[in-house]
N, C-alpha and C positions, 0 to 999 in steps of 0.2 A: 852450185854444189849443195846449198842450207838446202834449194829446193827438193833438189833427188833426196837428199838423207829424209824430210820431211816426209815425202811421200811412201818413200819405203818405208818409214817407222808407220804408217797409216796402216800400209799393206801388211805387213808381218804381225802388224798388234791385232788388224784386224784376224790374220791367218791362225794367230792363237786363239784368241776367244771363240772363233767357229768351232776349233779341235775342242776345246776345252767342253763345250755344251754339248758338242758329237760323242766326247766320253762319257758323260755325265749323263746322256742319254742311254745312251750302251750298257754303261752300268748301272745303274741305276732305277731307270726307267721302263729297258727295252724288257720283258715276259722270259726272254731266252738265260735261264742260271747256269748254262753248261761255261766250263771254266774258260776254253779257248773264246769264247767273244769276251769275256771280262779280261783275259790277257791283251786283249786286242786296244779295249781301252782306256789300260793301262798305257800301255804302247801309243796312244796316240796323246793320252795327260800327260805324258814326261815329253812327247815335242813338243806339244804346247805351249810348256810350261817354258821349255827352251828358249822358243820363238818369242815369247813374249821378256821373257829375262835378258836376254842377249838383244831385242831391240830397243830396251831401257837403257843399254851400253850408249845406245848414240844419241841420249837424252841425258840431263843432271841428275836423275834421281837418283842413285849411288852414290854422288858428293851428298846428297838431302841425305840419304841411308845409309851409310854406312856397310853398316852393322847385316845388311842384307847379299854384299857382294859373298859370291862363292856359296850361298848357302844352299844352293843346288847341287851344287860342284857331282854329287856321287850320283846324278843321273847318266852321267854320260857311262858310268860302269854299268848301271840298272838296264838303262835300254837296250844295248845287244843282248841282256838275257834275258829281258820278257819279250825279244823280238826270237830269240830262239826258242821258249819256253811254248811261244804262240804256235810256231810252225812244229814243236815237238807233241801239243797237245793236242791239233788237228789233225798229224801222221795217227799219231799212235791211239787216235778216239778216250783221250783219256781225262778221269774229271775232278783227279786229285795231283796232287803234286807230292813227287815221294823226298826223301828223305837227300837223295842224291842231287835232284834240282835245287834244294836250296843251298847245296855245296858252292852255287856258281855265285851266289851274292856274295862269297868272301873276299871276292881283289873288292869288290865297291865297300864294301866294314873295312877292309885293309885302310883305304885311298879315303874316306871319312876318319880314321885315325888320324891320318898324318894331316889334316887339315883343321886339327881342334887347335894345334899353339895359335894357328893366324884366327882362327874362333876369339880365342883368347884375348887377342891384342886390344890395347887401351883404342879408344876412338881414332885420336888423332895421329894412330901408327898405320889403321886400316882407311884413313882417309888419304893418308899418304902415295899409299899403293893404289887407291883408288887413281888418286892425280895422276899417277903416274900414265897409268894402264891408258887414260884419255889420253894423252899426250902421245904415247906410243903403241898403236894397236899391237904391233909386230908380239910383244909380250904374253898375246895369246897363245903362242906355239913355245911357249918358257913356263907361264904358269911359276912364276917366282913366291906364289903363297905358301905351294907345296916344299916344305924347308928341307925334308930330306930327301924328294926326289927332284927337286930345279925343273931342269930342261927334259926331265926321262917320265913324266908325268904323261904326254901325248903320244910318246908311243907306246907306255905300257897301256892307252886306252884303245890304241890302232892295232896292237895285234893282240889284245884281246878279244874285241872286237872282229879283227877280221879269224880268228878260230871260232868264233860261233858262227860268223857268217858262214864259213866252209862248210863247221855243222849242219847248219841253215839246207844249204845247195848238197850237202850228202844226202840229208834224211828226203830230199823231196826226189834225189835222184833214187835212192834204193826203193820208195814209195811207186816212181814212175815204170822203173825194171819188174817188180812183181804185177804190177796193174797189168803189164800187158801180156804177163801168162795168164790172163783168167780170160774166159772163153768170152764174155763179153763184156761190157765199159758201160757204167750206168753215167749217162748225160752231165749230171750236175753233178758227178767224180769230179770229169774230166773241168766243167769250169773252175771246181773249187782249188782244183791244181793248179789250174791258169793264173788264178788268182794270188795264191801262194808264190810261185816261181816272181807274179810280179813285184809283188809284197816284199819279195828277200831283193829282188834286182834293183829296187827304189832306193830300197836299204844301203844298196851297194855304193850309192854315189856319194853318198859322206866320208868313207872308207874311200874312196877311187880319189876324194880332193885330200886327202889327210896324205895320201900316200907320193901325190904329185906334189903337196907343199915341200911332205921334206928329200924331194927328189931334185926339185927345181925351185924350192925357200919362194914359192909366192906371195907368202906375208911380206917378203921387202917391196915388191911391189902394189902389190893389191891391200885390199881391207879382206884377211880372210875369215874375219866374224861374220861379216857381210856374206861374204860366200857361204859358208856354215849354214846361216842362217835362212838363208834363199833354198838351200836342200831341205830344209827342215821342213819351211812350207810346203816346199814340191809336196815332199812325203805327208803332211797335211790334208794338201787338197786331194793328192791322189785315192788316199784312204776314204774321207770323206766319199768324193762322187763314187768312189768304186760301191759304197755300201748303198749309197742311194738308187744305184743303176741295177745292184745283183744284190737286194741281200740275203739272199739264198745264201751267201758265200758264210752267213755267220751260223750254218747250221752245220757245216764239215763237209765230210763224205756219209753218203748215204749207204747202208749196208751193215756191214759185219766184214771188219778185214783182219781180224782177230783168227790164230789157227781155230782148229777145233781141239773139244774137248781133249785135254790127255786124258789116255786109260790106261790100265793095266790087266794085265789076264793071267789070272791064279792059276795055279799049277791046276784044276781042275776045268781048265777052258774057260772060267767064267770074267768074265769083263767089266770091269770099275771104273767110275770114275773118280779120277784123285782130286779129292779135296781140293778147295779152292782158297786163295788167303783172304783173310777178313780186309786186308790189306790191300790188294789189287787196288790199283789205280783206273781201271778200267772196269768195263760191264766184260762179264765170260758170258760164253754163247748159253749158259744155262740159265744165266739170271733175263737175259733178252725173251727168252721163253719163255720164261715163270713173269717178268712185268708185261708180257703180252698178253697172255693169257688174262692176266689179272684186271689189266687197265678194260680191256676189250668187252670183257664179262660186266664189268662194272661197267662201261655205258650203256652199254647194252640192255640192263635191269635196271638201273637207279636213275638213266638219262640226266646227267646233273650239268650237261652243256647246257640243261633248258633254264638254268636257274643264270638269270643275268648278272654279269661281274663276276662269274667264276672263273678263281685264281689256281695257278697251279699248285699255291702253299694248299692249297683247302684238298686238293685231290692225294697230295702227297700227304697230309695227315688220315684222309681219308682211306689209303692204300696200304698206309706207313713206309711210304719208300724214301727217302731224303729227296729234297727238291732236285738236286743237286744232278742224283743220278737220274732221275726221272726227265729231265731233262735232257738229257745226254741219251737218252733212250730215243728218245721221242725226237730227236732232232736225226739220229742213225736211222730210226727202225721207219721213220714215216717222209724224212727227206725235207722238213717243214718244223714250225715252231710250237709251242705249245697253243696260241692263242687262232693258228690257222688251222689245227686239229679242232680245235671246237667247232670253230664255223664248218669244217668240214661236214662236222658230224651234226651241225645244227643245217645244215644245206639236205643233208641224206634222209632227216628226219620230217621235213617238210615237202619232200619227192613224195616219201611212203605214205603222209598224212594228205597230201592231193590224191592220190590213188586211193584210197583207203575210206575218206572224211566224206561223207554226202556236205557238209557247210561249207566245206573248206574254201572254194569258191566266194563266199558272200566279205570273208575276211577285205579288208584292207590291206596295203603293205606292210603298215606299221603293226597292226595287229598280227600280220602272218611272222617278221622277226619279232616281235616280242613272245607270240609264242615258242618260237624256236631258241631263245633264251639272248636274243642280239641287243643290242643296246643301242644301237640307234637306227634308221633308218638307211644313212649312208653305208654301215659298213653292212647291213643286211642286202643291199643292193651291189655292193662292192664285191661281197665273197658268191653271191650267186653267178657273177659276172665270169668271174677269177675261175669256178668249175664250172661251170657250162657254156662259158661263150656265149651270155646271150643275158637280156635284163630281166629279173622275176616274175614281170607280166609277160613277156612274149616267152618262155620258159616256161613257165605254167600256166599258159593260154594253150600251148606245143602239146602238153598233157593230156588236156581237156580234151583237144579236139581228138587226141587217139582213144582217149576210153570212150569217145561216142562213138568211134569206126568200129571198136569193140564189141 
């Protein structure tokens, strides 16, 4: 038994720290600022954080710390709502959160309240409850810190929980019902749905154990932290390989699934459009038009893909449109992220300079992406790949030999 417990803490410590550098990546690192992939790894830092807190339970360090048990405690309210927030902000293409979404953090401020007297307690009272808890897992579905809710603590987190999840599986069903009045279904919609529908289905199985313990009390049998915690990774690694296999998926739905513009028509037949709120949480079909135009025009004339290491902050100051929403654009309006729009456009700029260049030919590779503004060798032979199907020499060897037939 020391051996299996051993190995699972190996496995789940390891299953956090992956999640943990896969958020930290996401946010942090990955080019994409549009809100739903930083919800995303949100959503995968709080199981993480989980997975690694709750596999510390089958080790001493909470006798060592005390002072550390429960200090998590309000994730488990958080995560059904950045898991709903996640699937609310890829329906609805949107790149602010309004005022009503942060309505949903108030049971997790509630259920952080009532957990400050046990905050509070001298050492040797919270080391007590610790003893305890080692002694008797089963106290996980009592949660005896919580003083004024005891035992109603797990399931005011199970059907909170499960009413966002329903929200969860509403919003991706009402999404799936209008998608198929539209005359036709752009490819990477339909997978980023896929992905979704899996995303909330994964989600489901912590909710599907919470709901069987208190149907059929498996904590008197089983270790159900242990169980807990093995969904937790599931939803870990699922996430993980899912982004490494499709990360298309952290770009949305590609389009405009926004109505059109409202109008109105003056008593003289003439047709308006009514003002827009500064507020909108979304791009309206009129600002998609006006940063299209604008983004499009500006590479067009200033070419600043060519200038290596250009970041989206420099274009959005450049533009003046917030990173924010420019990003959300650019992930709708082109299906792709900000950092495969440049090479795109550094890939089209070097088609027209082989046609066009009598040297162009004498280049080297390296000298062909450093003129087109690439940074290194790999990723100029990588995105050539990516749009043409084919490597930069036999690509533009392909060229060659047609403007001599020419």
């Amino acid at each position: 038994m020391q051996f299996t417990l051993n190995w699972y803490f190996v496995f789940a410590f390891f299953t956090g720290i992956l999640g943990v550098l896969v958020a930290c990546i996401l946010y942090f690192i990955n080019h994409n600022q549009s809100l739903s992939p930083r919800l995303l790894a949100i959503n995968l830092l709080i199981l993480s954080s989980l997975v690694i807190i709750n596999s510390l339970t089958f080790t001493r360090f909470f006798l060592a710390f005390p002072h550390l048990w429960r200090v998590f405690a309000w994730t488990h309210f958080v995560l059904p709502v950045v898991s709903y927030l996640y699937i609310y902000t890829v329906i609805h293409q949107t790149f602010l959160l309004t005022r009503k979404n942060y309505l949903l953090f108030i049971p997790a401020v509630i259920y952080t309240l009532l957990l400050v007297p046990f905050y509070l307690l001298p050492t040797a009272e919270k080391l007590e409850i610790v003893r305890r808890f080692m002694e008797d897992k089963t106290l996980i579905a009592l949660e005896p810190e919580t003083f004024l809710l005891k035992s109603w603590a797990i399931p005011a987190k199970l059907i909170y929980g499960l009413i966002l999840l329903i929200g969860q599986f509403w919003l991706l069903a009402r999404w799936r019902k209008n998608e198929l009045k539209r005359s036709f279904q752009i490819e990477q919609n339909k997978t980023t749905f896929r992905w979704l529908f899996l995303f909330t289905s994964v989600m489901s199985i912590f909710y599907l154990l919470l709901i069987v313990e208190y149907s059929f009390h498996l904590s008197r049998r089983y270790d159900l932290a242990l169980m807990i915690n093995f969904t937790f990774s599931i939803n870990i690694f699922f996430i993980c390989i899912s982004l490494l296999v499709r990360p298309a998926i952290l770009y949305g739905f590609k389009g405009w699934l926004q109505d059109a513009p409202q109008k109105d028509i003056t008593p003289g037949g003439e047709v308006l459009l009514l003002p827009v709120s500064p507020q909108r949480p979304s791009l309206t079909l009129e600002q998609r038009d006006m940063y299209k135009q604008q983004l499009e025009k500006f590479f067009l004339e200033k070419q600043p893909y060519r200038e290596t290491g250009y970041k989206i902050k420099t274009l959005s100051d450049q533009l003046g449109i917030p990173s924010y929403q420019l990003s959300a654009f650019i992930n709708q309006e082109y299906g792709k992220n900000f950092n495969e729009l440049l090479n795109d456009y550094r890939v089209d700029y070097l088609v027209k300079l082989a046609s066009t260049s009598s040297d162009f030919y004498q280049f080297t590779l390296e000298a062909m992406g450093k003129k087109a503004g690439f940074k290194t060798r790999t990723t100029f032979i990588t995105s050539v790949k990516k749009r043409k199907n084919q490597t930069p020499s036999d690509f533009f060897r392909k060229i060659l030999a047609e403007d001599k037939d020419l």
